[in-house]
C-alpha positions in Angstrom: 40.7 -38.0 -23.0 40.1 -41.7 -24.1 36.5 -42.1 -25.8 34.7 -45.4 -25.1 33.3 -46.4 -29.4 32.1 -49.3 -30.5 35.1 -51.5 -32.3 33.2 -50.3 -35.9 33.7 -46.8 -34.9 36.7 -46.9 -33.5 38.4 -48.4 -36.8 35.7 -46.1 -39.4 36.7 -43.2 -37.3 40.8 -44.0 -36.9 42.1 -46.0 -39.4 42.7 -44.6 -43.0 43.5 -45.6 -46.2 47.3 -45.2 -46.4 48.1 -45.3 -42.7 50.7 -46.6 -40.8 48.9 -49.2 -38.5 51.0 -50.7 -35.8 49.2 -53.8 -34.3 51.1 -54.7 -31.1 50.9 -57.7 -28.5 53.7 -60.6 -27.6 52.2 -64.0 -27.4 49.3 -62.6 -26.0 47.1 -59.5 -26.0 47.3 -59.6 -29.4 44.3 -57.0 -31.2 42.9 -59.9 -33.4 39.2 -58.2 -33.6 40.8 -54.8 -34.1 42.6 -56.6 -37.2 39.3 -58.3 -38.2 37.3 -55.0 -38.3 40.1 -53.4 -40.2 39.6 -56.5 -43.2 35.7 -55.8 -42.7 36.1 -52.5 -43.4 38.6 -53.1 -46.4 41.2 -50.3 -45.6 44.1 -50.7 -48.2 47.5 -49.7 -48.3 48.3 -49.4 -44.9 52.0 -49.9 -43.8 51.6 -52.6 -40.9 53.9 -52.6 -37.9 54.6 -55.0 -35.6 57.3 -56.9 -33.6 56.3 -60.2 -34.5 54.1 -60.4 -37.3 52.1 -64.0 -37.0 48.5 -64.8 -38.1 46.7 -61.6 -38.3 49.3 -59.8 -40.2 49.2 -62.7 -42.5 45.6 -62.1 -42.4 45.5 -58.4 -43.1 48.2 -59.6 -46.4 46.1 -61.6 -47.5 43.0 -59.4 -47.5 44.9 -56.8 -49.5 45.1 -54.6 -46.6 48.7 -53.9 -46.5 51.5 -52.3 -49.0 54.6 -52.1 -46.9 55.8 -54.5 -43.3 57.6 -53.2 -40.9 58.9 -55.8 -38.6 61.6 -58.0 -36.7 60.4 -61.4 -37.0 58.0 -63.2 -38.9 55.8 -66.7 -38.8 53.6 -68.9 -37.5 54.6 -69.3 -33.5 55.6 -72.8 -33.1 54.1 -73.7 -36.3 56.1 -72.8 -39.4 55.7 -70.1 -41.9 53.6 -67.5 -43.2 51.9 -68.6 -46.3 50.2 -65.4 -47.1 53.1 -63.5 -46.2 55.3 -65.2 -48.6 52.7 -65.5 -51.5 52.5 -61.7 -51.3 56.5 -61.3 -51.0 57.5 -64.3 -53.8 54.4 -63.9 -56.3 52.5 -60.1 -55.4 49.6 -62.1 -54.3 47.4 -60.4 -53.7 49.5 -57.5 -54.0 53.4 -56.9 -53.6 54.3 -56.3 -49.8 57.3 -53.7 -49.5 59.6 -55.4 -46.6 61.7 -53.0 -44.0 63.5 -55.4 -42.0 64.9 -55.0 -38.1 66.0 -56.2 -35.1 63.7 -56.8 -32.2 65.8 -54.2 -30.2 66.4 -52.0 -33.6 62.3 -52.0 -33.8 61.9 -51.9 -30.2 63.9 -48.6 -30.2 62.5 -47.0 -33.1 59.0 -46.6 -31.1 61.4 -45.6 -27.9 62.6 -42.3 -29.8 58.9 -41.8 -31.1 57.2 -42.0 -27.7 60.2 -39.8 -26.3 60.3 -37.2 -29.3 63.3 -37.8 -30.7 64.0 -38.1 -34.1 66.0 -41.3 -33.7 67.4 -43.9 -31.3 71.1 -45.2 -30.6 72.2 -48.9 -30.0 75.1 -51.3 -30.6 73.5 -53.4 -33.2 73.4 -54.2 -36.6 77.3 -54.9 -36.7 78.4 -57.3 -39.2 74.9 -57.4 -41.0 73.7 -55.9 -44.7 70.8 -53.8 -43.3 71.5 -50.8 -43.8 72.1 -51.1 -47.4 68.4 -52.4 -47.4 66.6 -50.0 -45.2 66.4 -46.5 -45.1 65.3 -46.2 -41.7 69.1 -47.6 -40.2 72.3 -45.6 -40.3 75.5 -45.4 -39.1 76.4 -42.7 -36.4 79.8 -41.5 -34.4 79.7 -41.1 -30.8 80.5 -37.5 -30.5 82.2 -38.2 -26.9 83.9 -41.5 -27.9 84.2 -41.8 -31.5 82.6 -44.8 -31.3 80.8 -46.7 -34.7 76.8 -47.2 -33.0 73.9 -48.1 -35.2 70.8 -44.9 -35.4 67.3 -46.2 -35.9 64.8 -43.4 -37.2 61.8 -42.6 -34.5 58.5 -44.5 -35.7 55.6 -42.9 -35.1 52.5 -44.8 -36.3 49.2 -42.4 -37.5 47.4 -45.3 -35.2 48.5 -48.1 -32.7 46.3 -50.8 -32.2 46.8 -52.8 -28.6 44.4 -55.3 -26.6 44.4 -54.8 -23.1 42.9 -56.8 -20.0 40.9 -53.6 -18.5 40.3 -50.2 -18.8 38.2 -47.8 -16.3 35.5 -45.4 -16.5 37.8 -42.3 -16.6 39.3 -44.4 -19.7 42.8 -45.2 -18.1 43.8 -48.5 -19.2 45.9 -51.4 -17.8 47.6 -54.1 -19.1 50.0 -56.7 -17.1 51.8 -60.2 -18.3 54.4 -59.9 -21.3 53.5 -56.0 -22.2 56.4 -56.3 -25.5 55.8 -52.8 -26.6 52.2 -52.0 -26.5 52.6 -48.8 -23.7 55.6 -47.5 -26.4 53.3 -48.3 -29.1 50.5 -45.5 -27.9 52.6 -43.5 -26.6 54.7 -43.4 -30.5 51.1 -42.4 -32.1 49.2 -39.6 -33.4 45.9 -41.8 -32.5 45.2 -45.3 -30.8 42.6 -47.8 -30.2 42.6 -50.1 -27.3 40.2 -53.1 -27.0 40.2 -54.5 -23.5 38.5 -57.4 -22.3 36.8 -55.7 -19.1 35.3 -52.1 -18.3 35.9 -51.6 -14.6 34.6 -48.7 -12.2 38.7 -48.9 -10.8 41.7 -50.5 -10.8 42.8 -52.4 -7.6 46.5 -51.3 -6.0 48.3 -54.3 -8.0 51.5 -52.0 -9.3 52.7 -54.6 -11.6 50.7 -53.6 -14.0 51.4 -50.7 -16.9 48.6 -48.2 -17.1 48.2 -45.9 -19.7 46.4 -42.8 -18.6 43.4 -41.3 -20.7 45.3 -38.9 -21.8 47.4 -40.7 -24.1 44.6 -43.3 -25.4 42.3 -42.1 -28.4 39.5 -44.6 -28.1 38.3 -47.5 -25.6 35.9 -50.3 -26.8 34.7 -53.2 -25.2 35.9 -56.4 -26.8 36.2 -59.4 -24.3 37.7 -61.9 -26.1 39.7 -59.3 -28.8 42.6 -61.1 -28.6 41.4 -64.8 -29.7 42.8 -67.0 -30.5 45.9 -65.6 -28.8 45.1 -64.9 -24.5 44.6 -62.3 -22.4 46.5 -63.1 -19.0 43.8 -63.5 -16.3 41.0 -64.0 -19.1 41.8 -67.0 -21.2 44.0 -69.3 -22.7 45.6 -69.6 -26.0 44.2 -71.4 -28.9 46.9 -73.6 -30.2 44.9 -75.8 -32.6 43.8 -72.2 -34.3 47.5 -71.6 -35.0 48.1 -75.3 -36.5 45.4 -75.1 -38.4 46.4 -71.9 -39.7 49.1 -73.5 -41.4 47.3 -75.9 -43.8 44.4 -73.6 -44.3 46.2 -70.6 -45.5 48.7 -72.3 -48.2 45.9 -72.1 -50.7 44.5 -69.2 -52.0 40.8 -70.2 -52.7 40.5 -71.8 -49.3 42.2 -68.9 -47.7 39.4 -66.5 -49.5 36.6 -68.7 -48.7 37.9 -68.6 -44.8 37.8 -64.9 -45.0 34.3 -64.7 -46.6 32.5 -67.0 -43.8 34.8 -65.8 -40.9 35.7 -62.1 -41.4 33.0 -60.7 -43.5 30.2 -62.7 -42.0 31.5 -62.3 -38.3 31.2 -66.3 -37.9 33.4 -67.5 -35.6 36.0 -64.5 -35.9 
């Protein structure tokens, strides 16, 4: 059953050195405070996962945090690039960042098969591109009804997936409603998970558009209204879009980058 933990806890008690760390959340609900902690607490070569990578994977680069990216699309939404992404992929700054490359629906599948068990996932895709001669975790496979050439994605299964969430109740069910992306797949993929959720309540109304995840399948809870700024939490608040221009000029340099980590990680101001 889900334990409710503090968010320094949570991530002392769940996240490792050397984990696979998938940090899911499309355009919002995305686990910025979980990501924050995780810098706080310094953990180091962690393979990060996540759909989109945008500002706090470029965040967790360019603390050090992360050896290897797995992803389907990377940037800056509606801004431009990645700067600490591409300083760690063009100059090892701060470290080299090992790259495995996918489709959204290649990635998408790859948790599928690890929340379902399997060891890998089929879909027509791929065709006509040079991924799989640069990742090992895409291969070709034959239809054994049709004889038909279909792309195989291995299963991912993260040691811990990190989601935001707009509620969870005291029995430590969560739910989550708006764009979902693959947070529920996320969980379900992982040997562990922390949610942070912006509201504790005693239980949920009857509004069935929503995806719960049942205590069962959720490691720990914590209480983190606002966890997702400066991204949104549908029902709770609205996106910050002058964080994610900002972003842009502030992290092309290194020392300014380093000094924004220092007063607004380390120090908790304004994270």
């Amino acid at each position: 059953m889900a334990e409710f933990l503090t968010l320094e806890s949570a991530v002392a008690t769940h996240v490792h050195d050397g984990d696979v760390v998938a940090l899911e959340g499309f355009t919002h609900l995305i686990p910025f405070a979980a990501g924050h902690e995780i810098i706080r607490q310094r953990r180091r070569d962690l393979t990060l996962v996540r759909l989109t990578p945008d500002l706090i994977c470029d965040q967790l680069i360019g603390a050090g945090c992360a050896r290897k990216l797995v992803f389907s699309w990377g940037g800056n939404p509606g801004v431009g690039s990645l700067h600490r992404f591409r300083d760690a992929v063009e100059h090892e700054w701060p470290q080299a960042l090992e790259l495995d490359e996918h489709t959204h629906a290649g990635l998408a599948n790859r948790f599928v098969a690890g929340a379902s068990g399997l060891p890998f996932a089929v879909l027509r895709a791929y065709a006509g591109t040079d991924t799989m001669a640069h990742s090992a975790t895409v291969a070709n496979v034959i239809c054994p009804f049709t004889g038909e050439l279909l792309a195989a994605v291995a299963a991912l299964r993260p040691d811990v997936s990190v989601i935001h969430a707009q509620q969870a109740d005291r029995a430590g069910n969560v739910r989550l409603w708006g764009i979902t992306g693959v947070q529920k797949e996320s969980v379900l993929a992982a040997s562990r998970s922390i949610v942070t959720v912006e509201e504790i309540v005693e239980h949920f109304d009857d509004d069935r558009s929503a995806v719960v995840l049942p205590s069962w399948t959720v490691t720990a809870i914590v209480h983190a209204p606002g966890g997702c700024y400066p991204s949104y939490a549908a029902g709770y608040s609205e996106r910050d879009n002058d964080y994610y221009e900002a972003w842009d000029s502030l992290s092309r340099d290194r020392h300014v980058f380093e000094e924004w980590l220092e007063h607004h990680v380390y120090h908790r101001e304004g994270s």
